[in-house]
C-alpha positions as CSV (number, residue, x, y, z in Angstrom):
1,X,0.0,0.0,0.0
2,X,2.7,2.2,1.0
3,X,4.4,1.6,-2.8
4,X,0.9,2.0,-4.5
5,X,0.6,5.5,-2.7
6,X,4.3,6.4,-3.8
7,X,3.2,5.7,-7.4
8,X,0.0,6.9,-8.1
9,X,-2.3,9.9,-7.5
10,X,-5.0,10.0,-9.6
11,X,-5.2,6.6,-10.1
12,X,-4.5,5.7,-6.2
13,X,-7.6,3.9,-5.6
14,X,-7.1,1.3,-9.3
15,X,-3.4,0.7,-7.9
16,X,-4.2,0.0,-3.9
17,X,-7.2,-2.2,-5.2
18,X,-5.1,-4.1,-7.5
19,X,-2.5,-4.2,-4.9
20,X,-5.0,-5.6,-2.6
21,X,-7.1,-7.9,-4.5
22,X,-3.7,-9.9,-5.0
23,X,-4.0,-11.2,-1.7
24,X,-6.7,-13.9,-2.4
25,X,-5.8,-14.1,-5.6
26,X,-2.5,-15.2,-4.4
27,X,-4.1,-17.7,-2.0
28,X,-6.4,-19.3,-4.7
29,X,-3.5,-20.4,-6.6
30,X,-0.9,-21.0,-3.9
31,X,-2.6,-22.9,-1.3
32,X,-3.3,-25.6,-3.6
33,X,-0.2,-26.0,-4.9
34,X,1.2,-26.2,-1.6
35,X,-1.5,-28.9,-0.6
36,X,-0.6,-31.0,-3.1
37,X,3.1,-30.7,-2.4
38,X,2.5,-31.3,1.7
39,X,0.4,-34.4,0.4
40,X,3.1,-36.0,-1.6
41,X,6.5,-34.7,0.0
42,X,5.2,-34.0,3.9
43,X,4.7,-30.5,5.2
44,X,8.6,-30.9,5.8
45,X,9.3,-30.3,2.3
46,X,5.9,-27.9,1.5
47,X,7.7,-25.8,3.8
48,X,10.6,-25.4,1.9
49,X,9.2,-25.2,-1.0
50,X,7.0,-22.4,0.5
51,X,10.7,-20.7,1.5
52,X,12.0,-21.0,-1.9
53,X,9.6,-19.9,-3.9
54,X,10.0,-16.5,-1.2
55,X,13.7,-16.8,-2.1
56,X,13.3,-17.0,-5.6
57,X,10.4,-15.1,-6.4
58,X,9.3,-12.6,-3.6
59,X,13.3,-11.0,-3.5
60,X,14.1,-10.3,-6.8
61,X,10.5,-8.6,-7.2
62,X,11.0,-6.6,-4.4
63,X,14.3,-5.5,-5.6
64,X,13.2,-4.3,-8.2
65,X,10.8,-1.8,-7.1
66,X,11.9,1.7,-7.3
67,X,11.1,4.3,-3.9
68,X,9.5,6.9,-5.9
69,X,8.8,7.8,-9.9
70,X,10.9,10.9,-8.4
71,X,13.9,8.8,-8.2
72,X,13.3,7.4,-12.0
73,X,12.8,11.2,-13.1
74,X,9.2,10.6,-13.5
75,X,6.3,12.1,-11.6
76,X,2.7,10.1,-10.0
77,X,1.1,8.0,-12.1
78,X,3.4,7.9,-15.0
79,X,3.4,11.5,-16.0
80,X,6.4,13.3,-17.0
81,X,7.9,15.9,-15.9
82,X,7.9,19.1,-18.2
83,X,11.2,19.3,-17.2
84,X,13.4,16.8,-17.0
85,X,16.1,16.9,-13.7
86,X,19.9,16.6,-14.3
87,X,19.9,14.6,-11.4
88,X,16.8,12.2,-10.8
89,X,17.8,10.8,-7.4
90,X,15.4,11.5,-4.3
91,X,17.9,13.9,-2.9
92,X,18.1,16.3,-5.8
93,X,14.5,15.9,-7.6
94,X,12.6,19.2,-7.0
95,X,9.7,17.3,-7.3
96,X,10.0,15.3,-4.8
97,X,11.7,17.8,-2.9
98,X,8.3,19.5,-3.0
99,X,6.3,16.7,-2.6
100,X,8.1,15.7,0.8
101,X,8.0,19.7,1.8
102,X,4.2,19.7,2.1
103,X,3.7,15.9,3.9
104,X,2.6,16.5,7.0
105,X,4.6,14.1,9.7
106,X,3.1,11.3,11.9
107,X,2.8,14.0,14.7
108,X,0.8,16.6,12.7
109,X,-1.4,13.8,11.0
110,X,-2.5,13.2,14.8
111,X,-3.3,16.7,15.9
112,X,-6.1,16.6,12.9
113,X,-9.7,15.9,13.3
114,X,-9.1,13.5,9.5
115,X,-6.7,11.1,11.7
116,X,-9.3,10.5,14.1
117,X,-12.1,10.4,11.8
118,X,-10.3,7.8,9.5
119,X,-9.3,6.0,13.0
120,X,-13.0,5.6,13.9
121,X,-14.2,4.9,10.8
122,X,-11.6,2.0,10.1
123,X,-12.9,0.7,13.6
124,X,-16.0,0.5,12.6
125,X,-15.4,-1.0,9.6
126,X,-12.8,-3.7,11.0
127,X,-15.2,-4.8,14.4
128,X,-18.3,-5.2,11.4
129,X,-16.6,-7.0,8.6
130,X,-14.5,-9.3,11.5
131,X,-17.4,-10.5,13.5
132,X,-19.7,-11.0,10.1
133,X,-16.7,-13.1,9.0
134,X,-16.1,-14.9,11.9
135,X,-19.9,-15.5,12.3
136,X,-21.0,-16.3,9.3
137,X,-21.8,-19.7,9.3
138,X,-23.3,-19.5,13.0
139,X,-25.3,-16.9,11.9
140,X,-26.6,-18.3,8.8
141,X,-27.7,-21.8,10.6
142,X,-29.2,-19.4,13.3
143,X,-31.4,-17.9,10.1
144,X,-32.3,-21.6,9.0
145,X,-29.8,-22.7,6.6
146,X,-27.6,-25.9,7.1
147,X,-24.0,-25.6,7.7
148,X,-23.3,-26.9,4.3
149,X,-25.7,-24.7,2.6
150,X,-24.1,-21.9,5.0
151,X,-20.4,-22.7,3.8
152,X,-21.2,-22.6,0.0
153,X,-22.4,-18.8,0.9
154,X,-19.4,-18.1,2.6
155,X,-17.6,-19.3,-0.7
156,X,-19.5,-17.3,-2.4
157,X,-19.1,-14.3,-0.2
158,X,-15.0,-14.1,-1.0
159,X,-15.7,-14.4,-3.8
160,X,-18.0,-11.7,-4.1
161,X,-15.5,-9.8,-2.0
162,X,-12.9,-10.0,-4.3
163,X,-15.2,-9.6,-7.7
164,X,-16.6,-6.2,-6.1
165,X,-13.3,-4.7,-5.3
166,X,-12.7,-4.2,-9.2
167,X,-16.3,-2.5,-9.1
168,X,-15.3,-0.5,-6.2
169,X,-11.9,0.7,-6.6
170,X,-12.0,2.1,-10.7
171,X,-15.1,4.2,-9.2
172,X,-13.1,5.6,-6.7
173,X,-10.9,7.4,-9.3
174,X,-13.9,9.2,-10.8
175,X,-15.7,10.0,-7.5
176,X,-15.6,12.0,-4.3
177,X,-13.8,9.0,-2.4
178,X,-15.3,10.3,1.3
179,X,-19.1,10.0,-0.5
180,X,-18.5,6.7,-1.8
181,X,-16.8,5.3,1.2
182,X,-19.9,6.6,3.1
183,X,-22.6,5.1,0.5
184,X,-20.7,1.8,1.1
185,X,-20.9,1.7,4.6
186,X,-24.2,2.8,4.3
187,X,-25.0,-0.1,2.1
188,X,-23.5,-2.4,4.8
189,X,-26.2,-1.0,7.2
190,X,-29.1,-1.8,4.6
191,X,-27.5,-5.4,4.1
192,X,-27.7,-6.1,8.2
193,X,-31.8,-5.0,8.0
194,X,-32.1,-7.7,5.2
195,X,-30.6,-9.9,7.7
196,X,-32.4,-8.9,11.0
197,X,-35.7,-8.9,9.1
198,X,-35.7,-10.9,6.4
199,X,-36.6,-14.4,6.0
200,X,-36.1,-17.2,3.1
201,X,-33.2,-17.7,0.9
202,X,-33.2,-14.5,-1.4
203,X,-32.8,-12.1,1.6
204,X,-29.5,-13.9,2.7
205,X,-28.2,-14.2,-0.8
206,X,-28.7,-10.5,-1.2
207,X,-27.3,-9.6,2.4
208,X,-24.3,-11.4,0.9
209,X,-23.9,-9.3,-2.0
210,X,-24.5,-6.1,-0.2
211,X,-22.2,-6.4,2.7
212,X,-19.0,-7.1,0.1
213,X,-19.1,-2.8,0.0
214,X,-17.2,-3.4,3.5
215,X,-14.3,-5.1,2.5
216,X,-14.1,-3.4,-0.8
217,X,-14.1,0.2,0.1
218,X,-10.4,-1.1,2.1
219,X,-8.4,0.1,-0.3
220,X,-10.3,3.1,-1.4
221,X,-10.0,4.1,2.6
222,X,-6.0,3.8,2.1
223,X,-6.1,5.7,-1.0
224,X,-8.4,8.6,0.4
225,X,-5.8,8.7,3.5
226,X,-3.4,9.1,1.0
227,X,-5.1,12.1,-0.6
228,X,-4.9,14.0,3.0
229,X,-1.6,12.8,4.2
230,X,0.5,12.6,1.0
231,X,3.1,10.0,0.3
232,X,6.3,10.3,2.9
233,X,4.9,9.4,6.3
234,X,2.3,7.1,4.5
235,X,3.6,4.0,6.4
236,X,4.1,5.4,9.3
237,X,0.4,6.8,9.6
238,X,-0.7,4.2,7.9
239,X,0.4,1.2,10.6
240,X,-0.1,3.5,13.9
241,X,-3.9,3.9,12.6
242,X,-3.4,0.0,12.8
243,X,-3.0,0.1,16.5
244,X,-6.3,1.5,16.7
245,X,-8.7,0.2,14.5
246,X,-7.1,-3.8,15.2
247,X,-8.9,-3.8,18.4
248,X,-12.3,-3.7,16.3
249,X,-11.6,-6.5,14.9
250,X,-10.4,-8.3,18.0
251,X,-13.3,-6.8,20.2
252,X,-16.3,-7.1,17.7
253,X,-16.4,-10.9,17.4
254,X,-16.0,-11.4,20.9
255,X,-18.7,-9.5,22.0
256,X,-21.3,-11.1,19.6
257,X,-20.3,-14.6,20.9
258,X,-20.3,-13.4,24.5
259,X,-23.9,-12.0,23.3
260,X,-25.2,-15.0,22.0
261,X,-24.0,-17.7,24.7
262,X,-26.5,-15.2,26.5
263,X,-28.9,-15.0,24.7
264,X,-28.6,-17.5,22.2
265,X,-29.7,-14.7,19.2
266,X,-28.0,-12.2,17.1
267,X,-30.3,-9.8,17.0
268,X,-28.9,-7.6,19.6
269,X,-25.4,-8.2,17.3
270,X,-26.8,-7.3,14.2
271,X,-28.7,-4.3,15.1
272,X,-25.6,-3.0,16.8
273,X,-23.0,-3.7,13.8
274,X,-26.0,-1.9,11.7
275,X,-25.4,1.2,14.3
276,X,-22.0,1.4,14.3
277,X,-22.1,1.3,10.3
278,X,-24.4,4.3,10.4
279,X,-22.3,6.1,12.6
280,X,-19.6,5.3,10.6
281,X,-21.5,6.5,7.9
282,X,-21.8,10.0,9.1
283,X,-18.2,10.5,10.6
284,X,-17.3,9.5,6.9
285,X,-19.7,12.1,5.1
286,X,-17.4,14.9,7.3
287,X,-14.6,14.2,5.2
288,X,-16.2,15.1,1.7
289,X,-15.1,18.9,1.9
290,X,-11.7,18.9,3.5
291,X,-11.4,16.1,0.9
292,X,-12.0,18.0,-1.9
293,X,-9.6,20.7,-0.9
294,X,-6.6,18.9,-0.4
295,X,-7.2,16.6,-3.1
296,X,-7.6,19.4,-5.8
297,X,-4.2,21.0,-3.8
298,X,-2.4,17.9,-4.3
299,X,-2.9,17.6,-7.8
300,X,-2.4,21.2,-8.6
301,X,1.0,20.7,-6.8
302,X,2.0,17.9,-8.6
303,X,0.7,19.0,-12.5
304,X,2.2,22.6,-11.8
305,X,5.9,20.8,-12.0
């Protein structure tokens, strides 16, 4: 993430998506192989396989990526410079020179209102998507299906998750990213009232589909905290957020199986991820102005060299 926010700009959300979408991708090829390979040589050898492949593969990719397009003499998303520097090197390139000037650091990100906005909203998003995830299956025998029937949705459901992030993330380039981060969490919230209230197959299936806005607005949230922060402290903003919003995740599903041992229902669960979501909502729809701003600022800044 850190690399796709170096790159790009106005394509930020395509790259991150992309970037992030590789993840299962990478697992529905790999883990199969490497099942196979455990089957027939041991889990001795899959291991070293696994390594290898690391070795072989994972170093000479990472090698080759470059810090910045500053340091190749280009600029964000491919462009180039109207002037070409003598000397392209981080250092020396005015551009990036400029581009680091303006990056606020780790400390000023924190003393913003955006910081704790984006910490609050990736909370939200983390506890919901974690305890639907961990739940799924408990919650769909709880609404009448078999476990069988229940796993084939959550197939489906990553599946899903990974289709709609390629729905998600080119919109993201062509749209306010605050307002369609908001409209997906508020799509979240619809797809928990299809689950509280409806009953049957159809309003399950489409609870499914719905509730894949979640974990495909993740990269667009990266991206958009790339469009107020800027590219040099990325990382470092980017994982101390993570020492926040993680506890949403480890919290949420917790709570709804402390909830249901109780009560043995998830209704009190489901109507409180659908709050949170709505809150969520709103904290996101305060970013849409202060958005706009720096976005428009950041690209003036970078066309202008």
């Amino acid at each position: 993430m850190a690399v796709g926010n170096t790159w790009f700009i106005r394509h930020r959300a395509r790259a991150m998506t992309i970037i992030s979408s590789a993840v299962p991708i990478g697992g529905t090829l790999l883990t199969p192989l490497l099942a196979m390979a455990v089957q027939a040589w041991g889990w001795r050898w899959g291991a070293i396989l696994a390594g290898t492949l690391f070795l072989v593969i994972g170093i000479p990719l990472g090698i080759g990526v470059r810090p910045s397009p500053e340091s190749m003499g280009l600029l964000p998303d491919g462009d180039v410079p109207r002037t070409q520097a003598t000397n392209s090197s981080d250092e020396t390139n005015p551009s990036r020179e400029k581009s680091v000037a303006i990056d606020p650091t780790l400390r000023e990100a924190m003393q913003t209102m955006v910081f704790w906005l984006f910490v609050i909203g990736m909370t939200v998003r983390v506890a919901a998507y974690s305890t639907v995830s961990v739940h799924f299956v408990p919650i769909m025998v709880w609404k009448g299906l078999t476990q069988e029937h229940a796993a084939f949705l959550l197939g489906a459901f990553a599946f899903l998750n990974w289709a709609a992030h390629y729905v998600i993330g080119p919109l993201a380039d062509a749209v306010n990213r605050p307002k369609l981060l908001a409209a997906c969490m508020l799509t979240a919230a619809s797809a928990m009232l299809l689950l509280i209230w409806g009953d049957g197959l159809w309003p399950l299936w489409a609870f499914t589909i719905l509730f894949t806005a979640i974990d495909a607005s993740f990269p667009v949230v990266w991206a958009t905290i790339g469009d107020f922060f800027g590219r040099k402290y990325f990382a470092t903003i980017r994982g101390t957020m993570a020492f926040f919003y993680t506890w949403g995740g480890v919290v949420g599903p917790v709570i709804a199986g402390a909830i249901y041992d109780r009560s043995e229902t998830y209704v009190a669960t489901l109507w409180g991820i659908c709050g949170i979501l709505l809150l969520g909502c709103v904290l996101t729809a305060l970013l849409i102005k202060p958005w706009q701003s720096a976005h428009e600022k950041q690209i003036a800044s970078v066309t202008s060299i």
